[in-house]
C-alpha positions as CSV (number, residue, x, y, z in Angstrom):
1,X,-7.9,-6.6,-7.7
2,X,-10.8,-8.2,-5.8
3,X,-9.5,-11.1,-5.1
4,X,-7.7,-11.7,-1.4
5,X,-4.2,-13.6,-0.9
6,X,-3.9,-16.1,1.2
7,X,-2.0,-14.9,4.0
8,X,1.8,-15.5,4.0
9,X,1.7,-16.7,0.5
10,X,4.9,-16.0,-1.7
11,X,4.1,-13.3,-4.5
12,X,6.8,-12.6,-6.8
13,X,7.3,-12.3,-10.4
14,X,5.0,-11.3,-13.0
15,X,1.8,-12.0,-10.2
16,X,4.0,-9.4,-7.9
17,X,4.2,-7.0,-11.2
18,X,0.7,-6.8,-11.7
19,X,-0.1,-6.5,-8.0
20,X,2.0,-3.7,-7.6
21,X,1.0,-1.9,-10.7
22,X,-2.8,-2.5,-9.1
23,X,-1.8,-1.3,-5.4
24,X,0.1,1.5,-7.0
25,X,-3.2,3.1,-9.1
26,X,-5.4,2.6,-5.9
27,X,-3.1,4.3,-4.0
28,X,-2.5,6.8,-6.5
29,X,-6.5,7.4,-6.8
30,X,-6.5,7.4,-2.6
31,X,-6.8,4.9,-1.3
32,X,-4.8,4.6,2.0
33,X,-2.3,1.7,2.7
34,X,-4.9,0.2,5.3
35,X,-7.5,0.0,3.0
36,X,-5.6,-1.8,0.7
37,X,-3.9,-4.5,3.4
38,X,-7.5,-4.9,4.2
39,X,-9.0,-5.0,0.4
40,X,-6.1,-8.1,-0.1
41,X,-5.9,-10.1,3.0
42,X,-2.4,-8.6,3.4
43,X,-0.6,-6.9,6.1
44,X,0.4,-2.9,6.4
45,X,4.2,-3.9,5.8
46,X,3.8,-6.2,2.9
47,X,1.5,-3.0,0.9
48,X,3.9,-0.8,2.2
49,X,6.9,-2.6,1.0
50,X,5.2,-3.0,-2.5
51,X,4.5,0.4,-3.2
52,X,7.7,1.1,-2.1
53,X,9.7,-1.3,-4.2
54,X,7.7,0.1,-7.1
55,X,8.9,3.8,-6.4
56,X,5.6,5.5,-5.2
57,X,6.2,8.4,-3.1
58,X,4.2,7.9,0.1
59,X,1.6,10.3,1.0
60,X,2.4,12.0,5.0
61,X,0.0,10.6,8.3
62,X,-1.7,14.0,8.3
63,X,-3.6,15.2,11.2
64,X,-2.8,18.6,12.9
65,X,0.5,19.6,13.1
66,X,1.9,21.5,16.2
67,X,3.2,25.1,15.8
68,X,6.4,27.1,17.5
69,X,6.1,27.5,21.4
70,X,5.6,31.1,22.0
């Protein structure tokens, strides 16, 4: 989806459907939430929430994880 929303626009129904089904391949090829928000014009949450809502299991932060204390 190239095109941006306009900030704090409603999206639901069918429009919300396809939006998700677009966020949810990109995500699924990965790209990361932040990305997305920034690909759209929308905000972390509101990508979040979406692939959420459509039942994609979210990838971890990553990064270096700490060990036992010796």
């Amino acid at each position: 989806m190239a095109e941006t929303l306009k900030k704090g626009t409603r999206v639901t129904g069918a429009d919300r459907e396809k939006l998700a089904a677009d966020l949810k391949k990109r995500y699924a090829a990965g790209e990361s939430i932040r990305a997305l928000a920034a690909s759209t014009g929308r905000s972390y949450g509101f990508i979040h929430r979406i692939l959420s809502e459509s039942g994609v299991t979210l990838r971890g932060r990553g990064g270096a994880t700490r060990g036992k204390k010796r």
